[in-house]
BASENU-687655 format. One record per residue: residue in three letters; x negated, y, z of N, C-alpha, C in turn. Coordinates in steps of 0.05 Angstrom, whole numbers, padded with zeros to 5 digits, always signed. Example, Ala and Ser with C-alpha at 12.3 -4.5 7.8 and 13.67 -1.06 7.14 Angstrom:
// BASENU-687655
ALA-00264-00114+00156-00246-00090+00156-00264-00066+00156
SER-00257-00045+00142-00273-00021+00143-00258+00001+00157
//
This chain:
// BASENU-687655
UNK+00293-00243+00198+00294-00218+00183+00285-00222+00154
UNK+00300-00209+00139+00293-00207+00111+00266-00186+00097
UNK+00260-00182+00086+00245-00162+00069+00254-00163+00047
UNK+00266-00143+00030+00274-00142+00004+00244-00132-00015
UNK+00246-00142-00033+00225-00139-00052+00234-00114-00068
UNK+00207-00106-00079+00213-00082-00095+00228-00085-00122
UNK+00249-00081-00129+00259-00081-00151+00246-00079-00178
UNK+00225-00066-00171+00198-00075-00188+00192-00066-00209
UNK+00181-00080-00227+00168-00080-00247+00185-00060-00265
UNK+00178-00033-00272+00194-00019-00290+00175-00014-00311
UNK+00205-00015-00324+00186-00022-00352+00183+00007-00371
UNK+00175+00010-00394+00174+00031-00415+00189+00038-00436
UNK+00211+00062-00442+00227+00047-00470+00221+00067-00485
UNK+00215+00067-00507+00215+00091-00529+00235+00100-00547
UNK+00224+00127-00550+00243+00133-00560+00230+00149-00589
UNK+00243+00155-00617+00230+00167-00638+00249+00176-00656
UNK+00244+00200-00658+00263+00210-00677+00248+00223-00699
UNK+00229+00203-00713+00221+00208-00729+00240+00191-00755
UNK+00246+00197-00786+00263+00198-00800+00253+00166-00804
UNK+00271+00149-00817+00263+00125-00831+00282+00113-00853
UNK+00284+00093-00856+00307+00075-00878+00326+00070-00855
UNK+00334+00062-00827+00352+00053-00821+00386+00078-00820
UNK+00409+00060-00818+00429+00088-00815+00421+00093-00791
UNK+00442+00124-00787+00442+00140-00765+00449+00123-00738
UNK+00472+00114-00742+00471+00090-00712+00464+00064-00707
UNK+00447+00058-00722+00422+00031-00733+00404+00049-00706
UNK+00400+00069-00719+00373+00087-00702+00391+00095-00672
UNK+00406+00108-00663+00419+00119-00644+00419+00095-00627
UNK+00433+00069-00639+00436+00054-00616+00408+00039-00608
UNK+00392+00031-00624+00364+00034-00623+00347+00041-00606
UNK+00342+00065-00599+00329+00080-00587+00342+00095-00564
UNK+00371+00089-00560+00391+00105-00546+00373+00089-00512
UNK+00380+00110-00492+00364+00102-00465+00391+00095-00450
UNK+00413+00093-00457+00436+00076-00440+00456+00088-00457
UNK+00480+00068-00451+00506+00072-00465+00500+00056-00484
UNK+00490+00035-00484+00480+00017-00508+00473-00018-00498
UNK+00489-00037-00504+00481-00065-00497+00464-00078-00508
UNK+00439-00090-00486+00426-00115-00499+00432-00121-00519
UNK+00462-00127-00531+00464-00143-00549+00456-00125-00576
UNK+00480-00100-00569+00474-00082-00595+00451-00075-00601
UNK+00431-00066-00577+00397-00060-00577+00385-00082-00605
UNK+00393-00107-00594+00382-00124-00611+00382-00127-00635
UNK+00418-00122-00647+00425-00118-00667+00415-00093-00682
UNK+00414-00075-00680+00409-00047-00696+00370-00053-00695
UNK+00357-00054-00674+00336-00051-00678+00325-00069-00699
UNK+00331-00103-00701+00326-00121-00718+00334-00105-00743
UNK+00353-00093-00746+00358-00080-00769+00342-00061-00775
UNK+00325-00046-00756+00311-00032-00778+00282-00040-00775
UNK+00274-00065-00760+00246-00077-00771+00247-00092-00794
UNK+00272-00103-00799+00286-00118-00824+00284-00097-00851
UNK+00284-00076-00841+00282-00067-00865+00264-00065-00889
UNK+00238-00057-00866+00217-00060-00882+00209-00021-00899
UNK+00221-00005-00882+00216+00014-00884+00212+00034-00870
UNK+00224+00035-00855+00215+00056-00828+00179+00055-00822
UNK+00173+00076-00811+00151+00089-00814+00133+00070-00790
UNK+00116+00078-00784+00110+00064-00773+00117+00075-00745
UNK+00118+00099-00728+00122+00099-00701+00151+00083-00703
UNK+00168+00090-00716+00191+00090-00719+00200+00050-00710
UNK+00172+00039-00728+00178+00006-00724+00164-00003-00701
UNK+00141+00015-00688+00136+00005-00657+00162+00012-00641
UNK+00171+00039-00642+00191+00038-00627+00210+00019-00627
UNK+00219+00009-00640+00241-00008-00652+00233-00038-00641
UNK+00203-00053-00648+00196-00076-00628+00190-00065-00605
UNK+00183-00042-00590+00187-00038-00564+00212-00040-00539
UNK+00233-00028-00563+00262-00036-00544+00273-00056-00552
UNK+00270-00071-00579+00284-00102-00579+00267-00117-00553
UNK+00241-00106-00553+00226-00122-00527+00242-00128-00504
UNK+00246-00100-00503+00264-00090-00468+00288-00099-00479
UNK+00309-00108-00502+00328-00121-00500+00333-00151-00486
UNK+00301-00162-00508+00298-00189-00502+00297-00192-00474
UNK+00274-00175-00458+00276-00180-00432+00297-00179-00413
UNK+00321-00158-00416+00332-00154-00400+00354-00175-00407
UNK+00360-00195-00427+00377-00228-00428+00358-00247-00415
UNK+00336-00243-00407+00315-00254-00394+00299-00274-00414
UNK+00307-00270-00443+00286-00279-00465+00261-00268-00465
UNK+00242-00284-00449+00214-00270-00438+00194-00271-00467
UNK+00207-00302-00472+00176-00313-00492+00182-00281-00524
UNK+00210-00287-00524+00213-00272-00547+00204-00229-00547
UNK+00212-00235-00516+00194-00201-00513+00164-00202-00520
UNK+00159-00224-00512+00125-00225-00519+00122-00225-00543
UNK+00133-00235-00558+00128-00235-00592+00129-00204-00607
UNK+00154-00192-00589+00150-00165-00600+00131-00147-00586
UNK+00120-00152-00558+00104-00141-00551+00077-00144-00570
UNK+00067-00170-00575+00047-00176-00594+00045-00160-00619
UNK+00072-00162-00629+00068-00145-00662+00065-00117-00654
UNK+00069-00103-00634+00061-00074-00625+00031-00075-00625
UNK+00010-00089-00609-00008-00095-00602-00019-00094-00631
UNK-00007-00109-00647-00026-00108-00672-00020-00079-00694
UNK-00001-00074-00697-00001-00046-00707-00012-00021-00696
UNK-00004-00020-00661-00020-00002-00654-00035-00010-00634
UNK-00048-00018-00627-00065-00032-00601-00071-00015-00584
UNK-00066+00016-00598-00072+00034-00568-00042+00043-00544
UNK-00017+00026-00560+00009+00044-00547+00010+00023-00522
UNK-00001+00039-00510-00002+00033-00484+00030+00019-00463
UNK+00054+00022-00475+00075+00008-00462+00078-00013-00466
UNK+00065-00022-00489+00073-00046-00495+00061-00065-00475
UNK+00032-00062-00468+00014-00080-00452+00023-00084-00423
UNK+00042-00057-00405+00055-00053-00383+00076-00073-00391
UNK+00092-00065-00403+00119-00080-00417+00113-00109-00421
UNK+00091-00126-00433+00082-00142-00437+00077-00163-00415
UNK+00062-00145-00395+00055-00153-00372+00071-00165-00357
UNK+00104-00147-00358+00121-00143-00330+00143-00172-00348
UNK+00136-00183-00366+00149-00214-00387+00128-00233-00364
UNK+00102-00232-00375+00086-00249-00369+00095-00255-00334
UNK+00100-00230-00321+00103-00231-00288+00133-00248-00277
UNK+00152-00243-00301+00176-00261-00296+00178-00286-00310
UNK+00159-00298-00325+00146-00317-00336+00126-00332-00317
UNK+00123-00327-00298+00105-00336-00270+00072-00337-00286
UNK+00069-00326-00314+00043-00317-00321+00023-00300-00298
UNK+00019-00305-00281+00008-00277-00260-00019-00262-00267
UNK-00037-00281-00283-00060-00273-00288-00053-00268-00319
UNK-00033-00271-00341-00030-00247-00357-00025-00237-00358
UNK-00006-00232-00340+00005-00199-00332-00017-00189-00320
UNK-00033-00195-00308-00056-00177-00298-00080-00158-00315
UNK-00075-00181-00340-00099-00168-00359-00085-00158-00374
UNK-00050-00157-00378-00039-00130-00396-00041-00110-00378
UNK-00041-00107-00356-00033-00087-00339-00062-00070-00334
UNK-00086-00085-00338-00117-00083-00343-00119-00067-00364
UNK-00113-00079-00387-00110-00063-00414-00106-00037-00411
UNK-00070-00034-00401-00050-00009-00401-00067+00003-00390
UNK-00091+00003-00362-00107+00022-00342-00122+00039-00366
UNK-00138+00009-00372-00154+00026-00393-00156+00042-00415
UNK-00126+00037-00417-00122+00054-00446-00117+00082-00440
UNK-00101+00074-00406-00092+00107-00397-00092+00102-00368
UNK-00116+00111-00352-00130+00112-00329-00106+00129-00307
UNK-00096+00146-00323-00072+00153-00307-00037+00147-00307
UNK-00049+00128-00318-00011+00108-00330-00009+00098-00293
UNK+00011+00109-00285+00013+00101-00250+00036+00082-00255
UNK+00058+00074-00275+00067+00045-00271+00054+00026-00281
UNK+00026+00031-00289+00013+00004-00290+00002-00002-00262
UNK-00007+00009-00247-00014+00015-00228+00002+00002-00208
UNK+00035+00008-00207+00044+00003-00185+00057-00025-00195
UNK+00052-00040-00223+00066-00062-00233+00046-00070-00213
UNK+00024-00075-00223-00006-00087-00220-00004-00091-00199
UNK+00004-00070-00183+00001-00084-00145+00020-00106-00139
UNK+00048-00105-00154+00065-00124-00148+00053-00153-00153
UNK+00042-00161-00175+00026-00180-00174+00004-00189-00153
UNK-00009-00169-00147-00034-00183-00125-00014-00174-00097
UNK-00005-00162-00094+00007-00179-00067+00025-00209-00067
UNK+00035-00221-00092+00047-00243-00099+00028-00259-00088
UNK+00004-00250-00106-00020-00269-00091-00038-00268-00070
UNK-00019-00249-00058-00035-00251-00031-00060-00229-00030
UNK-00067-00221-00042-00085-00196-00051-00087-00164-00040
UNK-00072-00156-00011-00067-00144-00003-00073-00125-00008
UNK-00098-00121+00000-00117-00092+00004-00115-00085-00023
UNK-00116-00105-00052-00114-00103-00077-00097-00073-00079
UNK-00067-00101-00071-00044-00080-00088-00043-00052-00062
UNK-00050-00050-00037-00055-00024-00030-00063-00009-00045
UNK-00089-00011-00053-00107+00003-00073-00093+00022-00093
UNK-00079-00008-00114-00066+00005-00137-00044+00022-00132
UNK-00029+00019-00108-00010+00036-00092-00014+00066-00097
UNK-00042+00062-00074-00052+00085-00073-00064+00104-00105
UNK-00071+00090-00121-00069+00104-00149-00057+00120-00148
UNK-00021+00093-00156-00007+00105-00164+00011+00124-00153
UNK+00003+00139-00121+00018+00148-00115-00002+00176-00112
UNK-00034+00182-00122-00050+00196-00126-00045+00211-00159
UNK-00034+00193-00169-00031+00203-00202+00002+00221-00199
UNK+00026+00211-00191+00046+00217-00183+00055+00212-00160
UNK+00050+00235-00146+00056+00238-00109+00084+00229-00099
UNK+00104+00226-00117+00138+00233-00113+00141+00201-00127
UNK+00125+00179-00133+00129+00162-00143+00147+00137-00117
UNK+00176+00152-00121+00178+00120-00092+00180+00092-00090
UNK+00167+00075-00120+00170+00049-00124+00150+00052-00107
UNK+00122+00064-00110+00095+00053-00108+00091+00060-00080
UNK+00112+00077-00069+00107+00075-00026+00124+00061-00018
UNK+00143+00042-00041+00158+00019-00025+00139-00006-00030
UNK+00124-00004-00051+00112-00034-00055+00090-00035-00032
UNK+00080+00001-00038+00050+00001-00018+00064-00004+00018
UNK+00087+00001+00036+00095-00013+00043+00098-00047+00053
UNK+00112-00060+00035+00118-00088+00023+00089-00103+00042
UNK+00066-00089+00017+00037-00099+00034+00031-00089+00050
UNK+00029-00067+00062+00025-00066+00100+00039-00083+00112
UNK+00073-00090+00101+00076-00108+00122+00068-00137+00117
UNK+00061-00139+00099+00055-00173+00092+00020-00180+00107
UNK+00010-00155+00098-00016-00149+00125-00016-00159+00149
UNK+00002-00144+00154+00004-00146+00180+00015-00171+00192
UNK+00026-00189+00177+00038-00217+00182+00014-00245+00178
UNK-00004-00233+00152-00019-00253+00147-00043-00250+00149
UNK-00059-00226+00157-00075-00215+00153-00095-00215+00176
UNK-00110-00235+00188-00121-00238+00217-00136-00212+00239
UNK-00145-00199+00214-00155-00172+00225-00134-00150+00222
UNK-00106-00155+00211-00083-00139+00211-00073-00147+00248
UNK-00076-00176+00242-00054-00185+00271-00069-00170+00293
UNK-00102-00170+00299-00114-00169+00322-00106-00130+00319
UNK-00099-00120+00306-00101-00082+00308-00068-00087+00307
UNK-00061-00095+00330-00022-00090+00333-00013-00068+00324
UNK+00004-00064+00308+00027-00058+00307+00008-00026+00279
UNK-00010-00028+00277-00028-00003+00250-00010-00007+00226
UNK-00007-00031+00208+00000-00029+00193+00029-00028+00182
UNK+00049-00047+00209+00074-00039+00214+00083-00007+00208
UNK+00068+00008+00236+00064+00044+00227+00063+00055+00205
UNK+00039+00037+00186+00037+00049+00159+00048+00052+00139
UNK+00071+00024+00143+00091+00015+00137+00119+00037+00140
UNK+00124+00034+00160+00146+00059+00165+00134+00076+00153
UNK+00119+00102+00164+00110+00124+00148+00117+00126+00112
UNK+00113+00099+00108+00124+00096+00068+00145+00087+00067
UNK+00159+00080+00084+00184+00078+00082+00199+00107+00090
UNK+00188+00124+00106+00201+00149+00109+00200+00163+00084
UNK+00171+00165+00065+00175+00181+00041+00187+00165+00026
UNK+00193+00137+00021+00226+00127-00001+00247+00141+00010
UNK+00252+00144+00031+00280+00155+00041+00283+00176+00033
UNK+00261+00195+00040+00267+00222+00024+00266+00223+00006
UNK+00249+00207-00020+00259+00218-00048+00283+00200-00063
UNK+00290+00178-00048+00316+00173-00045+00331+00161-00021
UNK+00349+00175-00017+00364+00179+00007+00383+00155+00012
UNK+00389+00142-00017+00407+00117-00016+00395+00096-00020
UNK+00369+00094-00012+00359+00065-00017+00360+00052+00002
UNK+00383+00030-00003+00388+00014+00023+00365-00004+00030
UNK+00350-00010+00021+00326-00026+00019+00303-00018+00032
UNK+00302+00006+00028+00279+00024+00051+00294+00023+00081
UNK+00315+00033+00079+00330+00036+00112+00318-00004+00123
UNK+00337-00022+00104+00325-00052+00118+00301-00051+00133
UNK+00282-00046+00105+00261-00055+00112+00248-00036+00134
UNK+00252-00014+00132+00243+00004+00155+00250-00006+00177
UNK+00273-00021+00187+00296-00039+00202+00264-00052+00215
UNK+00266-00073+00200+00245-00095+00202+00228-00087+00217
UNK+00209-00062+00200+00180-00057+00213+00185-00047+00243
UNK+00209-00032+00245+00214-00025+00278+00221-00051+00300
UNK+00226-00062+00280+00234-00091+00299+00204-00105+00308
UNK+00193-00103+00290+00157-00116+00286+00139-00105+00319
UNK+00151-00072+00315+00141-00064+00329+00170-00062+00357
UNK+00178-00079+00363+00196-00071+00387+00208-00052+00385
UNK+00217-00040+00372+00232-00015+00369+00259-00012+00367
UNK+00282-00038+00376+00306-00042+00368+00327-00023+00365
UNK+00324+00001+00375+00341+00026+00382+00341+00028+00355
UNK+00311+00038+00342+00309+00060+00320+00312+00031+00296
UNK+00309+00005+00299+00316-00013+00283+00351-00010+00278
UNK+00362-00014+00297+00395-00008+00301+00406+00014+00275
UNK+00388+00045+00284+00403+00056+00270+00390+00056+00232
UNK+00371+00044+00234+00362+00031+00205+00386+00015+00194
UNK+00385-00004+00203+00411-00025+00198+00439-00014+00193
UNK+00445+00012+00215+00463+00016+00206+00468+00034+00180
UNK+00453+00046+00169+00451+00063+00140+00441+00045+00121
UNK+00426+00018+00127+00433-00002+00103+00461-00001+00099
UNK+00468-00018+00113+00498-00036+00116+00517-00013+00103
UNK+00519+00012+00124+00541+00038+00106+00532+00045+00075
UNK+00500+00031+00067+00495+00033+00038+00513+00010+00018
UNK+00501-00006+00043+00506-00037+00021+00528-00056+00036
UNK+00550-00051+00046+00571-00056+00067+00566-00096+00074
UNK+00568-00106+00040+00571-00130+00031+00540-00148+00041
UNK+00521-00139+00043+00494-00153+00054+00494-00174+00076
UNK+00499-00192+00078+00505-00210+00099+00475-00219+00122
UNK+00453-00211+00106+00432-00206+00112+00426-00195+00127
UNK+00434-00167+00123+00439-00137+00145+00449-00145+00163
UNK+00466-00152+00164+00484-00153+00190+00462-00186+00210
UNK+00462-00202+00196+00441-00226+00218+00416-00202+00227
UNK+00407-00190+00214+00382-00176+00218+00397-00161+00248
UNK+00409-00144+00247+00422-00129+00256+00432-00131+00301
UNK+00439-00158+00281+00457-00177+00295+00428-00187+00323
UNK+00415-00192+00313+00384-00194+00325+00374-00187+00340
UNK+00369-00151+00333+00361-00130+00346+00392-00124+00373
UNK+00415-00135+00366+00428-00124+00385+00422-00144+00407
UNK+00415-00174+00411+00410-00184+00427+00386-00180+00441
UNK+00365-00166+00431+00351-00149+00445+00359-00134+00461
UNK+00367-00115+00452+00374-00098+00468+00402-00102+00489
UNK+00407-00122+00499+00437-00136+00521+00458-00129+00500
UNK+00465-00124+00478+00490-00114+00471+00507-00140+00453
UNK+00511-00168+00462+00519-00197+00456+00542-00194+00439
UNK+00558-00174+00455+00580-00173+00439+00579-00172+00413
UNK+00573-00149+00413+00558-00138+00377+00544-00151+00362
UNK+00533-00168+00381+00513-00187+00363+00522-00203+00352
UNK+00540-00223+00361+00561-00237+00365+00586-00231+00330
UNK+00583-00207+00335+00605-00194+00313+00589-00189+00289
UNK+00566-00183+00288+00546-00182+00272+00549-00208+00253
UNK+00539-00228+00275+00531-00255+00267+00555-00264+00253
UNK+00582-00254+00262+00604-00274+00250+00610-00258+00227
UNK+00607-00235+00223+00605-00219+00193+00592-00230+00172
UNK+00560-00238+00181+00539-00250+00167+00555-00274+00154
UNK+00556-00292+00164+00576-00319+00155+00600-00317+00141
UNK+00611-00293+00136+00634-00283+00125+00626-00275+00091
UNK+00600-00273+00092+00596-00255+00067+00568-00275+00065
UNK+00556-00264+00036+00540-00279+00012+00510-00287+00028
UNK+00500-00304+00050+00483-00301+00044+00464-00338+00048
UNK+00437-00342+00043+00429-00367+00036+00432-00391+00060
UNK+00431-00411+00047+00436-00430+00073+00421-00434+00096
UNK+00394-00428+00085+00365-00418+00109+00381-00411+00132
UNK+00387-00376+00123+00400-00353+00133+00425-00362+00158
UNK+00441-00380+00142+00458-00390+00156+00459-00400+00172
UNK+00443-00423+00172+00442-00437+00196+00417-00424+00220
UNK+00403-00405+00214+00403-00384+00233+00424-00373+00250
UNK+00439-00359+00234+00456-00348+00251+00479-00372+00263
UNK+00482-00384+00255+00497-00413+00267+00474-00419+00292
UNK+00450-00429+00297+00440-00428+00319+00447-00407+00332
UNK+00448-00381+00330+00443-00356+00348+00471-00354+00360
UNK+00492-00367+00335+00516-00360+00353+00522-00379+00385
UNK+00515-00408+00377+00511-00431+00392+00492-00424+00422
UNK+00464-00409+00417+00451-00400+00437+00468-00379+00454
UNK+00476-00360+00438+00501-00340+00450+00529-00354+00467
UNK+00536-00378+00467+00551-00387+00472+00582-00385+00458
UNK+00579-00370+00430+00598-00366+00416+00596-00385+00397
UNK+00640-00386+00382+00640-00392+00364+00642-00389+00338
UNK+00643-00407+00321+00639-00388+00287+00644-00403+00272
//
């Protein structure tokens, strides 16, 4: 079985419509929140830090989203550079240090992303995506109870927040796998697990990623029926998951249903998924007495 990771780390983009030297779509594409490419982001915004006139919110904004340009071509070191010149003009705008952080975290930096994300708390005690970045990190490292914690922040500051009851999630079940006083209390944190995966579902209905993983935790707990129909509202999310279907494929040999499993498994092999994966389900078909 898989666990999909939280899609994660979201980041901060600004926006300012305060007047400056650059033109009107220098600024528009700039500051625009979509309908706008990395590339262009890069281009217009360099243009109006280049200028040397825009005001000042006007030029944090401006190294704020070349940041988020750089990042999203996965130019980490160069987001940091514009994160830095934010830091020094205004040291109190708090996105930058989140933003900063979530470079450092795809940079395998773990402990400076921790102390931007430290920063961002302090600057603003109720900033809840620092909060729910911050946990993604200490459960990386194994830090459980940590990123519960910051979970729970962030889901105390904004109740409706559903990154931070998929990540808080993520670590119940990683608890519960690695966790020696998780293993000896069967099946607590699995439960706690579901339960946060029920509120992702409701504040979004199409996250194929909660249905999986919800999948999983019922599996954890013997539950193959209510795993089954998890799997199946992944898969009708995400048809193409070759993952889903081994997962799937799994729970039906639990429960006597071979055939299906069987059909599962030869789906899995049909579509995208790692060679690990594979030769899983290549054993399972072989134990089943099928071929593939």
């Amino acid at each position: 079985m898989r666990i999909f990771m939280a899609a994660a780390l979201a980041a901060t983009a600004a926006v300012s419509s305060a007047a400056g030297a650059g033109s009107p779509e220098e600024r528009r594409q700039c500051f625009a929140r979509e309908g706008v490419s990395a590339d262009q982001k890069l281009v217009a915004c360099t243009a109006l830090i280049e200028s040397g006139q825009e005001t000042v919110q006007n030029l944090v904004a401006a190294f704020n989203n070349r940041g988020l340009a750089h990042h999203n071509k996965q130019d980490y070191d160069s987001a940091i550079r514009d994160y830095d010149q934010i830091t020094r003009i205004d040291p109190t705008y708090v996105a930058a240090y989140n933003n900063r952080g979530n470079a450092f975290h795809r940079k395998g930096q773990l402990d400076r992303a921790i102390q931007d994300y430290d920063q961002a708390i302090r600057i603003n005690p109720k900033y809840a995506l620092a909060f729910a970045n911050r946990a993604v990190i200490h459960r990386i490292k194994g830090k459980f109870d940590d990123a519960i914690a910051d979970c729970d922040q962030a889901i105390a500051i904004n109740p409706n927040y559903a990154a931070a009851f998929f990540n808080r999630a993520l670590a119940y079940q990683d608890k519960a796998r690695w966790d020696f006083d998780a293993y000896l209390n069967d099946g607590e944190y699995d439960n706690r697990a579901i339960a946060d995966y029920d509120q992702v579902i409701r504040l979004e209905p199409n996250n194929a990623a909660a249905f999986n993983n919800r999948a999983n935790a019922h599996v954890s707990r013997r539950q193959y029926d209510r795993a089954i129909v998890d799997y199946n509202e992944a898969i009708r999310l995400t048809p193409n998951n070759g993952a889903t279907f081994k997962s799937r494929g799994y729970a039906f040999r639990f429960v006597g249903q071979y055939d299906r499993a069987i059909a599962d498994y030869r789906k899995a092999l049909m579509l995208n998924i790692d060679e690990a994966t594979k030769k899983q389900v290549e054993t399972a078909l072989k134990q089943l007495g099928a071929a593939f």
